[in-house]
PLY file of the C-alpha trace (Angstrom):
ply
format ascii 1.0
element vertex 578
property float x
property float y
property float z
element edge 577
property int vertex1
property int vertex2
end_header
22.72 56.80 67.07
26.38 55.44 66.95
27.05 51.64 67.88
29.70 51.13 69.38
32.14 47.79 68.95
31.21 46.10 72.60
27.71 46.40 71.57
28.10 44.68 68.44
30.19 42.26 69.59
28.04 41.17 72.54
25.14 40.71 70.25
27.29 38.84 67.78
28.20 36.56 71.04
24.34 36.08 72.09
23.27 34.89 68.54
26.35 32.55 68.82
25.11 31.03 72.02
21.73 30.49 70.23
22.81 28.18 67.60
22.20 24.55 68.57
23.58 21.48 67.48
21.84 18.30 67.13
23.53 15.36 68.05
21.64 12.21 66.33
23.25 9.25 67.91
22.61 10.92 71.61
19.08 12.27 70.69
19.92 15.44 72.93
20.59 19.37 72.14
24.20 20.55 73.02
25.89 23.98 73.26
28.60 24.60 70.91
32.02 23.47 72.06
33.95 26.20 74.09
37.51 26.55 74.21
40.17 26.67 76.57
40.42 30.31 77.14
36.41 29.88 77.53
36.09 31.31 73.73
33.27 29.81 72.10
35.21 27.85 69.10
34.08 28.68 65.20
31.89 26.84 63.69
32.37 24.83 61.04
30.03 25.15 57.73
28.39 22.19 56.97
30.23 19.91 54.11
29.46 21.12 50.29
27.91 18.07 48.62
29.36 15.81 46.13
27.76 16.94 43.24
29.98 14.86 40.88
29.63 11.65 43.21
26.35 11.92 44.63
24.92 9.37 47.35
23.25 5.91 45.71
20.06 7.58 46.97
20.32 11.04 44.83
22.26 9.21 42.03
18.61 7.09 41.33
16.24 9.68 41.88
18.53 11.75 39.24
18.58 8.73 36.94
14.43 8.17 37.15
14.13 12.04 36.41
16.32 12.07 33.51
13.79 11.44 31.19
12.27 15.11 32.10
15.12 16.97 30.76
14.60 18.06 27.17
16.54 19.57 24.57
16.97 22.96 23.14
14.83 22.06 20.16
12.23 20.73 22.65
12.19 23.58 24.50
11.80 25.75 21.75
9.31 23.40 20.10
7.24 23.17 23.51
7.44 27.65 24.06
5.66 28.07 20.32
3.10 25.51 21.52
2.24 27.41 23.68
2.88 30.49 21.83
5.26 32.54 24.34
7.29 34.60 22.47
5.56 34.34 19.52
6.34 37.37 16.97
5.69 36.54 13.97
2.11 35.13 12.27
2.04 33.41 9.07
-1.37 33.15 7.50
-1.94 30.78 4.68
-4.63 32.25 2.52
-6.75 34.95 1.37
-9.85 34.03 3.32
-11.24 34.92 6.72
-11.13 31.27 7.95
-7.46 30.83 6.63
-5.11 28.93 8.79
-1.82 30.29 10.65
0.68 29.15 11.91
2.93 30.80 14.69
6.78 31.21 15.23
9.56 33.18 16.35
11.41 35.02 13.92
15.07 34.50 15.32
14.54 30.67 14.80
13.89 31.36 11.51
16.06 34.02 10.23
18.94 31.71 12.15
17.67 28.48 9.37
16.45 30.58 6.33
18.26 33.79 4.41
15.14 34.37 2.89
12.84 34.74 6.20
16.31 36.58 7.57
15.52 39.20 4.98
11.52 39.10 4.81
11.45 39.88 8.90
14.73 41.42 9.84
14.80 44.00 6.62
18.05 46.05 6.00
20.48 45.43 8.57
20.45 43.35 11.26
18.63 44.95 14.02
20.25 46.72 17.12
19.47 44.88 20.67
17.37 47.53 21.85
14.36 48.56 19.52
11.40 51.05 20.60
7.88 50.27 21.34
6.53 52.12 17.84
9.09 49.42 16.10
8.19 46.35 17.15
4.35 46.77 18.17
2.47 45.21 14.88
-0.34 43.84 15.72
0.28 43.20 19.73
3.94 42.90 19.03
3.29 40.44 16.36
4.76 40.73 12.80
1.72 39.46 10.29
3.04 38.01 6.92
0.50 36.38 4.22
1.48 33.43 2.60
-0.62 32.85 -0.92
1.66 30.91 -2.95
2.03 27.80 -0.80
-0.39 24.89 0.24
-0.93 25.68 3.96
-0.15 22.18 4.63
3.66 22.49 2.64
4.47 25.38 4.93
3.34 23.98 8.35
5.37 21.33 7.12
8.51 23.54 6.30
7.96 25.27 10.00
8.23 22.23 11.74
11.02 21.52 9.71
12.98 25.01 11.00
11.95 24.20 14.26
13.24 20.20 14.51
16.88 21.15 13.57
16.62 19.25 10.57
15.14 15.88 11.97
11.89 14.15 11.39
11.03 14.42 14.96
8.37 17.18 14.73
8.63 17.40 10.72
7.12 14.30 8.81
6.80 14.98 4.91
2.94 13.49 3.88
3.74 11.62 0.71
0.99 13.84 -0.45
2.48 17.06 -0.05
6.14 16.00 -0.48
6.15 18.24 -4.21
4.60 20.94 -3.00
6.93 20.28 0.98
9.59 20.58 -1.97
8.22 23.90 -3.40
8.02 26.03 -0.15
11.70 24.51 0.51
13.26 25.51 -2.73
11.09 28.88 -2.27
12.32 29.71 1.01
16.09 28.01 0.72
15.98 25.67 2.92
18.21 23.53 1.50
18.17 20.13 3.94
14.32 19.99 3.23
15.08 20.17 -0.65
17.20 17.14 -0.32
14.66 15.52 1.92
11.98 16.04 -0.27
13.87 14.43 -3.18
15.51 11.52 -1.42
11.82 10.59 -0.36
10.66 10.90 -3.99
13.27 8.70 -5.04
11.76 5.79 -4.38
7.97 5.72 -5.16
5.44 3.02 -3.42
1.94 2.49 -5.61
0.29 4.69 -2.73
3.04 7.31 -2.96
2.83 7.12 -6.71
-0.73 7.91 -7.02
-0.43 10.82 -4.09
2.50 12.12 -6.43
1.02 12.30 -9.30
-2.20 14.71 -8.18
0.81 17.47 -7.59
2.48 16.45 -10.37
-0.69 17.26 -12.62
-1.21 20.25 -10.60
2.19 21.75 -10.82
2.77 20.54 -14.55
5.52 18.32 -13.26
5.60 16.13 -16.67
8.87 13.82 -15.67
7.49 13.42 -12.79
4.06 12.35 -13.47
5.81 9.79 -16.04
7.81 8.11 -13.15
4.20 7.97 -11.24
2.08 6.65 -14.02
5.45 3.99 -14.64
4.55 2.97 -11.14
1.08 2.64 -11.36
1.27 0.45 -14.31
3.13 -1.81 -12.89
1.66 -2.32 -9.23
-2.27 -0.81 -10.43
-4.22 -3.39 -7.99
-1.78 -1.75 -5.09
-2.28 1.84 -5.92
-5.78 1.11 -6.21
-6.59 -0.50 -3.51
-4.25 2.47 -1.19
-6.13 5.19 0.76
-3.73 7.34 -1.48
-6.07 6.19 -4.33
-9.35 7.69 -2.28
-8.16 11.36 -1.32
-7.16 11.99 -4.65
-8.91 14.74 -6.64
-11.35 13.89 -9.46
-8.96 14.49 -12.25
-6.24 12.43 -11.09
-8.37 9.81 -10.57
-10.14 9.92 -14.10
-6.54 9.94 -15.72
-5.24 6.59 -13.75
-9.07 5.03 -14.55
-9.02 5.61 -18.29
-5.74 4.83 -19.10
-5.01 1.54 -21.13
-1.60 0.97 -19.79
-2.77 0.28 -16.12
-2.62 -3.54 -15.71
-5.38 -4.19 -13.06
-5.80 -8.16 -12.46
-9.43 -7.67 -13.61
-12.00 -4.80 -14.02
-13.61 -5.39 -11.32
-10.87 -4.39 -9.46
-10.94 -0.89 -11.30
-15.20 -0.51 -10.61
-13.90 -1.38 -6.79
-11.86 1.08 -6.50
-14.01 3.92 -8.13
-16.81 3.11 -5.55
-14.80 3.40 -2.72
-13.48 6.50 -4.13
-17.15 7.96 -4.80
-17.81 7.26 -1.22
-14.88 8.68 -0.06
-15.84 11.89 -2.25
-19.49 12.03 -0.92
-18.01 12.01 2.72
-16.14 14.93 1.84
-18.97 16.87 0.29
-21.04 15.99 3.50
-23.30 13.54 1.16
-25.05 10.33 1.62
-23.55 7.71 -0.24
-26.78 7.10 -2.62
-26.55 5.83 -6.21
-27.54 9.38 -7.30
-25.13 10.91 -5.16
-22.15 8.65 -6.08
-22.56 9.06 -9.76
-22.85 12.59 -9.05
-19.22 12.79 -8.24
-17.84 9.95 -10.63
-19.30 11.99 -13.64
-18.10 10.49 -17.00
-15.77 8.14 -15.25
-17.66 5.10 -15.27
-17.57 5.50 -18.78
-14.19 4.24 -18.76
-14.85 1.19 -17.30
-14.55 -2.01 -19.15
-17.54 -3.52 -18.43
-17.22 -5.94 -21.54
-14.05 -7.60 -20.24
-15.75 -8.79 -16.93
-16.70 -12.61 -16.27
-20.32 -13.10 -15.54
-19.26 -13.96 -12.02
-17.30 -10.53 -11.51
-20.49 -8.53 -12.92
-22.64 -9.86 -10.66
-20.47 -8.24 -7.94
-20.22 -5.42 -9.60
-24.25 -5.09 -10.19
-24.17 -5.27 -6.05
-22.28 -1.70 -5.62
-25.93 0.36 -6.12
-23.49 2.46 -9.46
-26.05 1.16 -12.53
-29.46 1.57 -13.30
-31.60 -1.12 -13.36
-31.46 -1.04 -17.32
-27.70 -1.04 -17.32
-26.86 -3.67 -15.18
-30.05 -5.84 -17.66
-27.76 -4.03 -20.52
-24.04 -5.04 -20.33
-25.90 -8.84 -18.19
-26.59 -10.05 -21.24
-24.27 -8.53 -23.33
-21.67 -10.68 -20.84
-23.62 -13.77 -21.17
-24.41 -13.63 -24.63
-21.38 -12.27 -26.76
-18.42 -12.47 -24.73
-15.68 -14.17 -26.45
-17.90 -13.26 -29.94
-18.39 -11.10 -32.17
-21.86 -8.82 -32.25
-23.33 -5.88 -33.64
-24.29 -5.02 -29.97
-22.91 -1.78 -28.80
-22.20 -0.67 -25.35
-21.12 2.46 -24.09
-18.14 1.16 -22.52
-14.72 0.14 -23.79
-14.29 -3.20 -24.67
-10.65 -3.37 -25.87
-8.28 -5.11 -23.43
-6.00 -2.56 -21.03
-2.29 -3.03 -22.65
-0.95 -4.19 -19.94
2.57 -4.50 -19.28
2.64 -8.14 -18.16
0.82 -10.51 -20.70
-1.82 -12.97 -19.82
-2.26 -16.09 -20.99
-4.28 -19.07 -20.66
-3.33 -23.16 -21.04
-6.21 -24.96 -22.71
-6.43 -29.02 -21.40
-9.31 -30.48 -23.24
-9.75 -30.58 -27.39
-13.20 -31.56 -26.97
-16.40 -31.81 -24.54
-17.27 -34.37 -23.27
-20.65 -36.20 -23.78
-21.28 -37.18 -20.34
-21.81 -34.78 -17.52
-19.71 -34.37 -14.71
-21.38 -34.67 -11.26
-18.18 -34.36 -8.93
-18.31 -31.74 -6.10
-14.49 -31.97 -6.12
-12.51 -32.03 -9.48
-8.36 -31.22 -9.10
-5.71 -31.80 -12.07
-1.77 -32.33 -10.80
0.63 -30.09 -12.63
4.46 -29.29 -13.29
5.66 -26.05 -14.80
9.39 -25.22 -16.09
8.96 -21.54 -15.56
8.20 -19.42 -12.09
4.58 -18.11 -13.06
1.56 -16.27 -11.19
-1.31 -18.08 -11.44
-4.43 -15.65 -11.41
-7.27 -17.99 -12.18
-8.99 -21.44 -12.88
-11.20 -21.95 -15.62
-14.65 -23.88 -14.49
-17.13 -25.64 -16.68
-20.60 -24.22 -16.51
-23.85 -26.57 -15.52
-25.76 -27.71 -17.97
-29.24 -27.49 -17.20
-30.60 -25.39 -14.13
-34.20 -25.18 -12.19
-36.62 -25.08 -14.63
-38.99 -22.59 -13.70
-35.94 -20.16 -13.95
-37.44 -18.22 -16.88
-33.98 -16.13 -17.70
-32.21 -19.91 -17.60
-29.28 -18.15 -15.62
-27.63 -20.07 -12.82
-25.18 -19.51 -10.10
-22.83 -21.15 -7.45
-20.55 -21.22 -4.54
-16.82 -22.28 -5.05
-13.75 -22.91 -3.40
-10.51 -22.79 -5.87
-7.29 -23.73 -4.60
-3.70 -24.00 -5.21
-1.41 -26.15 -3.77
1.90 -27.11 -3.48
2.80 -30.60 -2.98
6.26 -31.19 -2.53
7.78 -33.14 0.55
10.21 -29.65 0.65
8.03 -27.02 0.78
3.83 -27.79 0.98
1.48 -24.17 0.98
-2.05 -23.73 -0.01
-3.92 -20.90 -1.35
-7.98 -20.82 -1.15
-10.42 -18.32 -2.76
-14.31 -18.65 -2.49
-15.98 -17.39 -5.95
-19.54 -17.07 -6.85
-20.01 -18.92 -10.39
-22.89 -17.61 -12.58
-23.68 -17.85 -16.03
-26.22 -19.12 -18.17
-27.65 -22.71 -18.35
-25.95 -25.10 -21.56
-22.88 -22.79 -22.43
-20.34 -25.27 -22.43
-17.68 -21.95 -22.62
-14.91 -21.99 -19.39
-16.05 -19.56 -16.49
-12.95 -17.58 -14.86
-12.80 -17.82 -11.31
-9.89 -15.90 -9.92
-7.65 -15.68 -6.86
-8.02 -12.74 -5.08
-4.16 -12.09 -5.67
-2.08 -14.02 -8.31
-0.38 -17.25 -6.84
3.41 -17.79 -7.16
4.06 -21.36 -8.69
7.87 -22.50 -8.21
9.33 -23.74 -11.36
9.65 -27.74 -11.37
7.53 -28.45 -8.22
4.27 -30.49 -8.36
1.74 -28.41 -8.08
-2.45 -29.82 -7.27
-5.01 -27.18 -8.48
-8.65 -27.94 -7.02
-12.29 -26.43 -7.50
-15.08 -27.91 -4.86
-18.74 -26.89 -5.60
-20.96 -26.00 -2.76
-24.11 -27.33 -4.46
-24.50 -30.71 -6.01
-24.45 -29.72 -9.53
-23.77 -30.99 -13.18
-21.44 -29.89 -15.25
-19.28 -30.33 -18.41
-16.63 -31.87 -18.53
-13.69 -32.23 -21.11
-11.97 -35.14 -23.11
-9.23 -36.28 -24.64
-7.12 -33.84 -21.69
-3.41 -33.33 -23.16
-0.65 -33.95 -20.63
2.08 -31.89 -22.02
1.31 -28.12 -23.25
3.57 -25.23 -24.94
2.38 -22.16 -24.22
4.50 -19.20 -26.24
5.02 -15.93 -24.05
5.68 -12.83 -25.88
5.42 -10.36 -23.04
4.65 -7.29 -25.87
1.90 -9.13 -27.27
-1.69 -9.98 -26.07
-3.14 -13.06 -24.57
-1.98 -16.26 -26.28
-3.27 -20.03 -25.82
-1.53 -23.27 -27.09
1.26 -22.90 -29.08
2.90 -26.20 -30.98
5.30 -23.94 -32.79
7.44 -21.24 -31.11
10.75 -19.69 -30.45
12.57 -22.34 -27.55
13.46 -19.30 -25.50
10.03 -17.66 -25.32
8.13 -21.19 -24.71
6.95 -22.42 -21.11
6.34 -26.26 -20.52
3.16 -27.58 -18.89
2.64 -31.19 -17.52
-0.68 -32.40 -16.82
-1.24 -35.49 -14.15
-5.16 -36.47 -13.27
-6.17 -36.59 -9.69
-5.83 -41.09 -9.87
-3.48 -41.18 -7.11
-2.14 -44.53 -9.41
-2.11 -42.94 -12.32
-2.92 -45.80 -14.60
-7.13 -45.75 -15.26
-8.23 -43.97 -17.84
-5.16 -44.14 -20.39
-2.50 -42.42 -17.90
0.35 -43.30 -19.15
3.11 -42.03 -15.75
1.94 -42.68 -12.31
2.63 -39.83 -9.86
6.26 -40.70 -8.65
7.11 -40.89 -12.46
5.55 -37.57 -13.22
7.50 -35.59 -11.26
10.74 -37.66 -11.83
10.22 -37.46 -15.48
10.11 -33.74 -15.82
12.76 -31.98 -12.85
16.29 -30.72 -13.47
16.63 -32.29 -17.34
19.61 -31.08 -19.40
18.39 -32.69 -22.39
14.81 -30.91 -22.09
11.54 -30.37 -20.16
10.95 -33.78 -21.37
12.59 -36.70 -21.51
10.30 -40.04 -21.33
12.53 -43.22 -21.69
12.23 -44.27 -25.49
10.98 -40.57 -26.54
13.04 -38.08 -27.68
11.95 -33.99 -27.46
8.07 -32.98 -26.59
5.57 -35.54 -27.13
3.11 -35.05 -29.40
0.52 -32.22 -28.56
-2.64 -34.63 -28.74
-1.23 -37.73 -26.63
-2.55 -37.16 -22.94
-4.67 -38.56 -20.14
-8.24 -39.52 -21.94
-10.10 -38.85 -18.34
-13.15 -36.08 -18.03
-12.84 -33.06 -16.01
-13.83 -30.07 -14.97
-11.01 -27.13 -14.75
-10.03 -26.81 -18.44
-7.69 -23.87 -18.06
-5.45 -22.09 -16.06
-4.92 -18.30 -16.26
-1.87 -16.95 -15.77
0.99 -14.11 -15.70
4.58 -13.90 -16.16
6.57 -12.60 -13.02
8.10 -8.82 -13.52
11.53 -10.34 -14.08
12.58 -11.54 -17.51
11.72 -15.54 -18.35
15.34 -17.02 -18.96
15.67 -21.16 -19.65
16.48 -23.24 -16.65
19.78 -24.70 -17.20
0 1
1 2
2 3
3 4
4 5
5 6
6 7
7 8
8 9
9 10
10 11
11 12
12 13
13 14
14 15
15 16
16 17
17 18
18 19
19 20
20 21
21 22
22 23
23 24
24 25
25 26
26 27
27 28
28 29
29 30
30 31
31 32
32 33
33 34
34 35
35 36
36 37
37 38
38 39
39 40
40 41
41 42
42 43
43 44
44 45
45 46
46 47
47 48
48 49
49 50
50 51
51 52
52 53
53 54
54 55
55 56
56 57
57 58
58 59
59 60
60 61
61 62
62 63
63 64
64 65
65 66
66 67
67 68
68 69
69 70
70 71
71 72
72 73
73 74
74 75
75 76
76 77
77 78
78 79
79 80
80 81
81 82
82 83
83 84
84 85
85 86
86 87
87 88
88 89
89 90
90 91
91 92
92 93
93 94
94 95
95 96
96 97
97 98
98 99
99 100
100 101
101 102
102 103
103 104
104 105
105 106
106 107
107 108
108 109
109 110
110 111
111 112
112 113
113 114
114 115
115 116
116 117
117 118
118 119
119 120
120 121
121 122
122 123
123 124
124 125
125 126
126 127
127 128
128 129
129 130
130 131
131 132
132 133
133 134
134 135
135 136
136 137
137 138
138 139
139 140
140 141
141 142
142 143
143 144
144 145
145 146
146 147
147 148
148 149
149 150
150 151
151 152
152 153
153 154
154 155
155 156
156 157
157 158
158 159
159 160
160 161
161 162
162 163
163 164
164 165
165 166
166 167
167 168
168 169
169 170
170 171
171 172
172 173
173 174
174 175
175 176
176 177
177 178
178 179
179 180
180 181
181 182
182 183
183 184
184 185
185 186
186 187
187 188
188 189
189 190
190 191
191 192
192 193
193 194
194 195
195 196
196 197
197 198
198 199
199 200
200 201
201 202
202 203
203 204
204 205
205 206
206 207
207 208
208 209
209 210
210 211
211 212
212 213
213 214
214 215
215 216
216 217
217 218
218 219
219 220
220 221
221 222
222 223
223 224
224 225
225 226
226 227
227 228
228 229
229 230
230 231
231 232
232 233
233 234
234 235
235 236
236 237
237 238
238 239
239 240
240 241
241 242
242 243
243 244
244 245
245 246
246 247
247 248
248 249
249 250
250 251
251 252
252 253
253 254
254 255
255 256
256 257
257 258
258 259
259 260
260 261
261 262
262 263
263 264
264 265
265 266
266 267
267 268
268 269
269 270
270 271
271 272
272 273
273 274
274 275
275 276
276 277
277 278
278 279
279 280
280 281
281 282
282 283
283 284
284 285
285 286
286 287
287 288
288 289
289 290
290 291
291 292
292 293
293 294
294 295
295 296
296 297
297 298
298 299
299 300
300 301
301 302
302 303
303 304
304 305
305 306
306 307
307 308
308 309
309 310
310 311
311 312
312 313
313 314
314 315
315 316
316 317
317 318
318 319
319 320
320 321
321 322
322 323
323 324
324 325
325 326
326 327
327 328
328 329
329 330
330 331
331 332
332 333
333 334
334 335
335 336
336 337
337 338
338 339
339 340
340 341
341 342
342 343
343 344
344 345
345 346
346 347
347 348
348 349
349 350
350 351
351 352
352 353
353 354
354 355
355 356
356 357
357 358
358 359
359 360
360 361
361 362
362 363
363 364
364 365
365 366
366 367
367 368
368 369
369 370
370 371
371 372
372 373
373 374
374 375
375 376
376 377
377 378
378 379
379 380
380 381
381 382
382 383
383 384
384 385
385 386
386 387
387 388
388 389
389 390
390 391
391 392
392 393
393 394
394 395
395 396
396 397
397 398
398 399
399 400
400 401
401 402
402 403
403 404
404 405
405 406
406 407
407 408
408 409
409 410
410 411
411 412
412 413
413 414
414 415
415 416
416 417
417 418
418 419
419 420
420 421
421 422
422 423
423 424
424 425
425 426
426 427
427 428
428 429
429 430
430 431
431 432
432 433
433 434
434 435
435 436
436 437
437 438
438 439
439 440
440 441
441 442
442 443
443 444
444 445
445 446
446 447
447 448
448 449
449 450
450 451
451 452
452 453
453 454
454 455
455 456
456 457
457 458
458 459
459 460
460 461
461 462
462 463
463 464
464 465
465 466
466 467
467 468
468 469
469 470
470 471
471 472
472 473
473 474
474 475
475 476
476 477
477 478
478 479
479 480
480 481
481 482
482 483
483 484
484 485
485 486
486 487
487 488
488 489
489 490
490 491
491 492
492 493
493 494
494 495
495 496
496 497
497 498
498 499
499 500
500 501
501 502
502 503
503 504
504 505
505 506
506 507
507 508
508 509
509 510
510 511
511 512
512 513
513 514
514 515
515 516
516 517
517 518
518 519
519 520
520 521
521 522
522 523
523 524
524 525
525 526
526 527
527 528
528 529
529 530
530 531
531 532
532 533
533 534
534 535
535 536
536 537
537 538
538 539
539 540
540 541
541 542
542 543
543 544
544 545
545 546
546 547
547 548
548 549
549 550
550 551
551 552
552 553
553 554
554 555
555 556
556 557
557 558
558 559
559 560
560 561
561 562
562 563
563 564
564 565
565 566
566 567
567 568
568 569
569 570
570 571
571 572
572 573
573 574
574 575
575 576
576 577
């Protein structure tokens, strides 16, 4: 049927008529406005918005939904999440139950030559490809990866996929060599430097992660830089969880090494047993004694048992590692010979660890003392020329214990502190110990800080020991107030030196706790102690009338009961104050 133009253009007129307009501020419907020839007038489309200047209204909502807009790399990152578009499947392994991970070959081929070439083979491919080309496995191109830790390569992935940022690619300090591997393998380039920027700068925890693919890859410089590390900060990279997920080797070779400079063995036998839990976990075994010396094999052979204080073996004897007759064993080997020569032979090393930082020890008192000591609180006021790190106190030992104590062993509660007491800067440092030994050995027990304590140069410093028992111990005489001790960082433990090279000595001054300073043959009263030995040009020592050190044997003739303190030299080199 033909339409003819009147019919059309009176059904073009009717729809017209239809449309309504609302008028708002009337609240009534209107006709469309006719015009004077009784035309109906054109309307008027309705205004395009402003989409540069929108209303306040729009502007907000567009502001509040900003934070839903993503990026390319999101986008891409969020589609092989949820694996649409996926062509490509990487699996890392040989086995059945070997891991994959999922991506899309143009985002790789557009970061990487080398997976350009491994999925795109020849030349590059034409936009339209048939179904026989391209259907794999489902559509999906299957490539095994056996040369790379599965952990490396996720790693490099995420890499491709975060346009070079750490946003969804974080190198694990424990797969940064082998992160550094798959990127050299697969020339990525960015992740190369990356890898070796991170490297560049080794924490003890990175250090000991480092070094278990250093071994593994035969990385000798590296493993050099590692162990370097580990010497120097070993309580650190013990105590990190780096330390626990390590394999066995790697942990034997930091354990047995004599370079390490631990502040004590029992430090070391700490951090085996948390490793040998750590292990059993991971073998789905109960932490038993069995059990954990299952998996620390011959390594508690390198333990120093000998070295330890009778104080830190009886902690040790409390981590369930020794048989009954080896704790009974190296006990009285401890008690009896340390300090001594024997013909008693353990199975354990008894040589000190060469560390890198000597330790020495000042000695106050030439002689015991006849009397017996019955303070709960003893302290001793001192000034030292040099920054040091104070790692321990020295304690007198009781004298007699319970009697009906057949084994005639004894042991105590402690406090030790360190304190500064200047009117500039005032800090104190507390550690609780547990004392033990064996009843009349007048020899020093150690009881240590749990980390060494920084002691400014030329500040009075107050150490303290406070018993929790009421106890009797000995006590030393004839207490020297002004010690030499020589440091020779390359050389082992020294004590009391009267004659040294100037520029390798450090100064001690001795003060009792007499807040007067004038009983018991004190010669300088607090005030003059300090005074006396700060900021001399001439000397440490300078005492009106007396010219260079006094002699060694003058001092303070009082009793008491911390006749040592243990201590380190800071890693930078001792210079003279000026």
């Amino acid at each position: 049927m033909i339409v003819g133009w009147e019919s059309i253009w009176s059904d073009v007129v009717e729809r017209r008529i239809q449309i309504m307009e609302v008028d708002q501020s009337m609240n009534y419907i209107k006709p469309p406005p006719v015009g004077n020839n009784g035309s109906m007038c054109p309307i008027k489309p309705p205004p395009m918005p402003d989409v540069l200047h929108p209303p306040p209204h729009i502007k907000q909502e567009e502001d509040e939904g900003a934070e839903c807009y993503s990026t390319l790399v999101q986008r891409m990152h969020d589609l092989r999440e949820k694996k649409i578009g996926i062509d490509v499947e990487f699996v890392l392994g040989t086995s059945a139950k070997s891991p994959k991970v999922y991506a899309h070959k143009n985002v790789l081929a557009a970061a990487s030559e080398v997976f350009q070439h491994m999925l795109y083979p020849g030349p590059a491919p034409p936009r339209k490809r048939s179904r026989s080309e391209t259907d794999q496995i489902d559509g999906v191109q299957v490539v095994h990866v056996t040369d790379v830790k599965a952990e490396a390569f996720e790693t490099l992935i995420n890499f491709l996929y975060s346009d070079y940022t750490d946003n969804y690619s974080k190198v694990d300090d424990a797969d940064v060599l082998d992160t550094l591997h798959a990127a050299k393998k697969y020339g990525v380039y960015p992740l190369e430097v990356a890898c070796t920027r991170q490297m560049g700068v080794l924490t003890p925890g990175s250090a000991v992660a480092l070094l278990e693919q250093a071994r593994r890859l035969e990385s000798h410089e590296l493993a050099i830089r590692c162990f370097a590390k580990i010497d120097e900060d070993t309580d650190e990279a013990l105590a990190s969880e780096r330390f626990l997920a390590v394999d066995h080797g790697t942990m034997k070779a930091i354990i047995e090494r004599s370079q390490i400079s631990p502040s004590n063995e029992l430090i070391v036998l700490k951090a085996v047993n948390e490793w040998s839990k750590a292990e059993c976990a991971r073998q789905k075994l109960e932490p038993t004694q069995s059990n954990k010396r299952m998996v620390i094999g011959d390594v508690l052979t390198c333990i120093r048992f000998p070295l330890m204080t009778v104080s830190e073996f009886g902690e040790a004897a409390n981590m369930n590692l020794l048989t009954d007759p080896e704790t009974g064993a190296i006990f009285r080997y401890i008690s009896a010979i340390q300090h001594q020569h024997s013909d008693s032979v353990l199975p354990y090393p008894s040589t000190p660890r060469s560390i890198g930082r000597s330790k020495y020890v000042v000695k106050r008192f030439a002689t015991i003392s006849k009397n017996p000591v019955k303070k709960i609180r003893s302290s001793i006021w001192f000034i030292v020329d040099h920054e040091i790190l104070v790692t321990g106190l020295g304690i007198y030992g009781i004298i007699q214990g319970d009697l009906s104590n057949e084994t005639n062993e004894w042991s105590t509660s402690a406090e030790i502190e360190l304190a500064c007491c200047s009117h500039h800067m005032g800090w104190k440092e507390r550690s609780i110990v547990m004392l033990k030994g064996i009843c009349g050995d007048d020899r020093p027990i150690l009881a240590r800080f749990k980390n060494p304590v920084r002691i400014t140069a030329n500040m009075p410093h107050r150490a303290t020991v406070m018993f929790k028992d009421d106890i009797e111990t000995y006590g030393g005489m004839n207490g020297m107030e002004d010690i030499q001790v020589e440091v020779t960082p390359a050389e082992p433990m020294r004590e009391n030196s009267q004659v040294a090279d100037a520029s390798n000595i450090i100064h001690f001054a001795f003060h009792n706790d007499d807040p007067n300073g004038v009983r018991r043959g004190m010669t300088r009263g607090p005030a003059v102690f300090q005074q006396q030995y700060v900021g001399s040009m001439g000397g440490f020592y300078h005492r009106a009338g007396v010219g260079g050190a006094p002699p060694p044997l003058e001092g303070c003739l009082y009793e008491g009961q911390i006749p040592e303190i243990h201590f380190t030299l800071p890693k930078t080199e001792i210079k003279q104050p000026k």
